[in-house]
N, C-alpha and C positions, 0 to 999 in steps of 0.2 A: 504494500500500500504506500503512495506516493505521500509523503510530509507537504503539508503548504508550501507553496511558495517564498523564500522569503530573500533578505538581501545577502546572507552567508550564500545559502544555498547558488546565488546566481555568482555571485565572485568566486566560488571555488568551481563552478564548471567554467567561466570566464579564463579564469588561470590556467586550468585542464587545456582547455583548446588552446590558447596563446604558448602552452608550453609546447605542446605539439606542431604549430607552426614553428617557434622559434629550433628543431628540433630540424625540420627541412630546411628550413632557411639557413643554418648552420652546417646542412652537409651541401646544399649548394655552394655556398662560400670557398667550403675544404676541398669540394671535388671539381671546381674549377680553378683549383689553383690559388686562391687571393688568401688562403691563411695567411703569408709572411707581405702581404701588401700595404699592412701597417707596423713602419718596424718598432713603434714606441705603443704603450699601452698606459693609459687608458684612452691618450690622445694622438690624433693620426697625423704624422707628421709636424708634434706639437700642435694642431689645431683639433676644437671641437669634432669638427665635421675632416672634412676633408683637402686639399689642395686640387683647384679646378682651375683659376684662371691661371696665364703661362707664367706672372712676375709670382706668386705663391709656389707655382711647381718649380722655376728656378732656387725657390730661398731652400725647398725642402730638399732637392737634389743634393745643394751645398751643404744642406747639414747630416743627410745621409744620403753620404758620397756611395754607401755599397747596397743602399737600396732604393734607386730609382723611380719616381714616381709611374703608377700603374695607374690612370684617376679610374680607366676602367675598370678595375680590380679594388681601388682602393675602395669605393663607396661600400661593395660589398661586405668589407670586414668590417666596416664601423657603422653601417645599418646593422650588423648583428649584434655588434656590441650594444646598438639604443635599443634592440629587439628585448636582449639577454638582458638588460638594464630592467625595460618596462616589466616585464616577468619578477624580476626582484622583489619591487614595487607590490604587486600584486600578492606574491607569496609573502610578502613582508604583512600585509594588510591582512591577509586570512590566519596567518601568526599568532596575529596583534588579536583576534578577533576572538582567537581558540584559547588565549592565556588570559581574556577579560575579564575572566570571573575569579581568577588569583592575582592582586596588584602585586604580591612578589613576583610570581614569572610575568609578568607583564613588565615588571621594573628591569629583572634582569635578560627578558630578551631585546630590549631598550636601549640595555647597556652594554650588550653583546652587540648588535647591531652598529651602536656609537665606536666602537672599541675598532671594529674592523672598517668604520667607515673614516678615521683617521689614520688608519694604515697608508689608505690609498693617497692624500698630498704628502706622507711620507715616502711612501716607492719613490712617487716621480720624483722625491726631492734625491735621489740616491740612497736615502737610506733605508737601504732592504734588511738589513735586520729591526732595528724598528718595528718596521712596516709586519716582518713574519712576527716578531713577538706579540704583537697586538692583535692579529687575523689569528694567533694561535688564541690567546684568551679569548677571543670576543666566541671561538667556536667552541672551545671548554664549556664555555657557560650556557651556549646553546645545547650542547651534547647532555650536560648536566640538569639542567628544564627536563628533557628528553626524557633521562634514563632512572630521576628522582622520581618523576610524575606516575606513580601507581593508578592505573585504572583510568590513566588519560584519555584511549580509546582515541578518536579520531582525533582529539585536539595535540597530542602531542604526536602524532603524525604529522600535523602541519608544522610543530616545530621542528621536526627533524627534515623537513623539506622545507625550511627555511635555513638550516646547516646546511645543509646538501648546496645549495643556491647559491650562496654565500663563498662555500669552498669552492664551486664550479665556476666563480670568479676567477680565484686565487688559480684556478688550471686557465684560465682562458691569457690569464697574465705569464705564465709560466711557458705556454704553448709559443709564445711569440719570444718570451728572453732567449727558451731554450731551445729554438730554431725547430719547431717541430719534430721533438721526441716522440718517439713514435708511444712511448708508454705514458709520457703526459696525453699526445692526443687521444690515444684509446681512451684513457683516465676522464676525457672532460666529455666523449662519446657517454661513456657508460654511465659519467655524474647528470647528463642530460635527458638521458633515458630513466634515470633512477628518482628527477625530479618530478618528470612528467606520472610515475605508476605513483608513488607516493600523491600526487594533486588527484589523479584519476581514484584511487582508493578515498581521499577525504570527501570526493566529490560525489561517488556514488554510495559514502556511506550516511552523510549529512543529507540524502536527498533519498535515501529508501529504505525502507524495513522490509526484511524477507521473511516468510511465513515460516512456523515448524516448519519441519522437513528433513526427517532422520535418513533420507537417501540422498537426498543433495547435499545432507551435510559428510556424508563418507566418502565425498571427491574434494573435498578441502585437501588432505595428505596428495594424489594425483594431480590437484589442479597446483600444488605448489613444486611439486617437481616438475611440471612440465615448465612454470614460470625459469624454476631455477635451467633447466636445462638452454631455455631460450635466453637468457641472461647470458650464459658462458658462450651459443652463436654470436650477440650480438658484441661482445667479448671479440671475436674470433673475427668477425665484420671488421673491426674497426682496426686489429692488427696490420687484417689486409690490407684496408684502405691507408694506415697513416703506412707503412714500408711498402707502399706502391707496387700490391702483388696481386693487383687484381688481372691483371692482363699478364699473369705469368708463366701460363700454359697456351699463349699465342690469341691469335684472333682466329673465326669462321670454322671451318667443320672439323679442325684437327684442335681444336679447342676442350670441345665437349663432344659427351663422355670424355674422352682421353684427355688426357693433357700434354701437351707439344707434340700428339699423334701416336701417345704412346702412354699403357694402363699404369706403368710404375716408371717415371721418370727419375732421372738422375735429382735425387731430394738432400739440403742440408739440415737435418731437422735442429740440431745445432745453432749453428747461428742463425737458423730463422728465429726461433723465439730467446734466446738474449734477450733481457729486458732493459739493461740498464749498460751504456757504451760511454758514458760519461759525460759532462758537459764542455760546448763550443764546436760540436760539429753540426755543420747545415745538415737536417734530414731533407730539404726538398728537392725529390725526384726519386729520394729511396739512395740506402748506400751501401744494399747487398745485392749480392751475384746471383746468377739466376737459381742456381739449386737450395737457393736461400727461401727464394722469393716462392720456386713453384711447393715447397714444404709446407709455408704458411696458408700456399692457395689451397694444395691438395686436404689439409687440416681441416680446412674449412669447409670444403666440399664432403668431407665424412661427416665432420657436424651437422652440415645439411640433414643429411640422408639419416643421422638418429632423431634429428629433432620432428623432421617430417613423420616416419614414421611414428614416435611417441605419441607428437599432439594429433594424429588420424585419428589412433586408440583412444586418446581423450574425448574428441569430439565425437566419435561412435556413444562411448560412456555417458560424457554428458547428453548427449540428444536421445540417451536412454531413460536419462534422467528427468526429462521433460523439460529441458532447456533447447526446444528443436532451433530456435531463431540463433541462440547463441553456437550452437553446437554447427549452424550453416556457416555461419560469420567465420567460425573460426577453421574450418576446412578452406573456405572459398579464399582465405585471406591466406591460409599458408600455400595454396596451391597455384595461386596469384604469384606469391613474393618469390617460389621455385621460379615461376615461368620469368622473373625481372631477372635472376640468380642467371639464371642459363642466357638471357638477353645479354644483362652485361659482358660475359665473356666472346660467344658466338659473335656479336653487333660491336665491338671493339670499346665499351663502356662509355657510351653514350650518355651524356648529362641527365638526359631527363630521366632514361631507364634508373641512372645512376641514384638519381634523388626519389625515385619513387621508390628504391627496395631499402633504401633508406625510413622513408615514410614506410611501408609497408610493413618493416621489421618495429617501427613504434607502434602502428595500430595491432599489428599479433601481440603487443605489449599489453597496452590499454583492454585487450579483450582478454587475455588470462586474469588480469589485474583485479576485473570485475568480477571475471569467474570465480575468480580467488575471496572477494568482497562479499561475492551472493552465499557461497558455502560456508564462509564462517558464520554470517548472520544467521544460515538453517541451522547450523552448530549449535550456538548460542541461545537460540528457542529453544532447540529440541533438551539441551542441557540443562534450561532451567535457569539459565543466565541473566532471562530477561531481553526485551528490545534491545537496539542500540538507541543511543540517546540520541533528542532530537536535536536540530542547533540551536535552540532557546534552552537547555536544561544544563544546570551547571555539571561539569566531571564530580 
């Protein structure tokens, strides 16, 4: 049964979907190239916006002589910074919203919030320790809200997807110091994805109550593995993507199935997953050889094929369970995001195929996330636990 209307309710699906945009618009950015098109952070080219007219794009060439002005490219990095920015904003408001009814965590996610928002004129001013020791407390004390709050329930969900936020700054800043590392870029992939399931869970928990239900509630254990298993593809997504191995078993029919025209090619399993090669070298363009790169591909391509198969099994499960709508959604979506999987390599990783298995792999998110949502609440009746609270009721 559907809760009233009310203004929580409408700001936490607001932020859902905005997180989700900012989500696509984040990997068009990366997979066109313009991650390193702003080589200062939080400002592009020392400016708000950008460098457009030609006496602007002269001063910023002079001041970064090894990074060139792209304006085509630039706009995109720092339209996702105001994107990533307005989303803060948001989860910062639905935070503020969920901690109303205790002025201590309200005080202290206030001062968590202040704590890391003075970090940031200290980066730019050069001092990066500062700057870390302050983003480190300001997220203590948010982690601390979090992990004190007994029986928070949906509210301190949202503080923990306002840490999440907060650090996915601290990776978008890192991502540009540390020339795209490929374990920071996965890092601020999976903190984007981990933003959006955490708003999608406060959002369908603050807006529905699910009935008893002692058989929808014994696919909570199955709907959270399969969650987890899709966490470690999109894990594996993003390796690809940031050490540019998506195209490492070639282009058109000697692509797929096989890879370079052949079932087990020459693999470095090795140095493909190294996580950490230290800092000051440029990652863009990737700086492994190809037995590196086709290891990472080929990794990914098994992870496919369990995770396909798993979530089939689930979704047979659940559309047994009398969730048939969810149970379509969630086949028609993983059978979708195969067919973009097999595009991008066959089609030589086309932008938009590119940015839609991107999207793709978030909406099989948001649809476990929920699944995940609906089963704990039949849990929850069926146990005797009670509703979940409505967003008028105090934790």
């Amino acid at each position: 049964m559907q809760t009233m209307p009310s203004p929580l309710r409408t700001l936490a699906w607001v932020a859902c979907a905005f997180a989700f945009c900012v989500i696509v618009f984040g990997a068009f950015v990366r997979l066109s190239n313009a991650g390193l098109s702003c080589p200062d952070w939080p400002t592009c080219y020392g400016r708000i916006t950008w460098p457009v007219k030609p006496a602007a794009v002269a001063r910023a060439d002079r001041a970064f002589p090894s990074r060139p002005v792209e304006t085509g490219k630039a706009w995109r990095e720092q339209t996702h910074r105001f994107l990533a920015g307005t989303l803060g904003l948001l989860v910062l408001a639905e935070a503020l919203a969920a901690a109303s009814a205790s002025r201590r965590r309200s005080g202290l996610v206030v001062a968590a919030v202040v704590l890391i928002g003075v970090g940031i004129p200290l980066y730019m001013a050069g001092d990066y320790v500062g700057s870390s020791v302050l983003a480190a407390f300001g997220e203590a004390l948010l982690l601390g809200v979090v992990v004190s709050w007994r029986g928070g329930g949906w509210r301190r969900i949202a503080v923990l997807a306002l840490a999440v936020v907060c650090f996915q700054a601290l990776l978008g800043m890192w991502t540009v110091t540390w020339l795209l590392k490929p374990i920071v870029v996965t890092g601020h992939l999976l903190g984007g994805m981990t933003t959006f399931a955490l708003l999608a869970w406060v959002a369908w928990w603050v807006s529905t109550r699910e009935p008893r239900d002692p058989v929808r509630a014994r696919l909570f254990v199955p709907a959270l593995v399969g969650l987890l298993l899709l966490a470690g593809q999109i894990i594996l997504g993003g390796w690809t993507s940031s050490n540019y191995a998506a195209l490492a078993c070639g282009i058109g029919g000697s692509a797929f199935p096989t890879c370079l025209g052949q079932w087990w090619p020459a693999m470095d399993f090795h140095q493909g997953f190294v996580l950490w090669r230290g800092i000051g070298v440029d990652y863009q363009g990737g700086i492994l050889d190809a037995a590196a790169r086709a290891a990472i591909q080929m990794t990914h391509r098994f992870g496919a094929l369990v995770v396909f198969v798993y979530l089939m099994w689930l979704a047979h499960k659940v559309g047994r369970a009398g969730m048939r709508r969810q149970a379509l959604a969630l086949a028609l979506l993983l059978l979708a995001q195969v067919a973009l999987g097999i595009g991008n390599v066959v089609l030589g990783l086309p932008l938009p195929v590119a940015v839609a298995h991107n999207g793709g792999a978030a909406l099989l998110l948001f649809t476990l996330v929920i699944l995940l949502a609906r089963t704990r609440q039949a849990e929850a009746a069926s146990c005797g636990r009670g509703r979940p609270a409505t967003p008028t009721e105090a934790s």
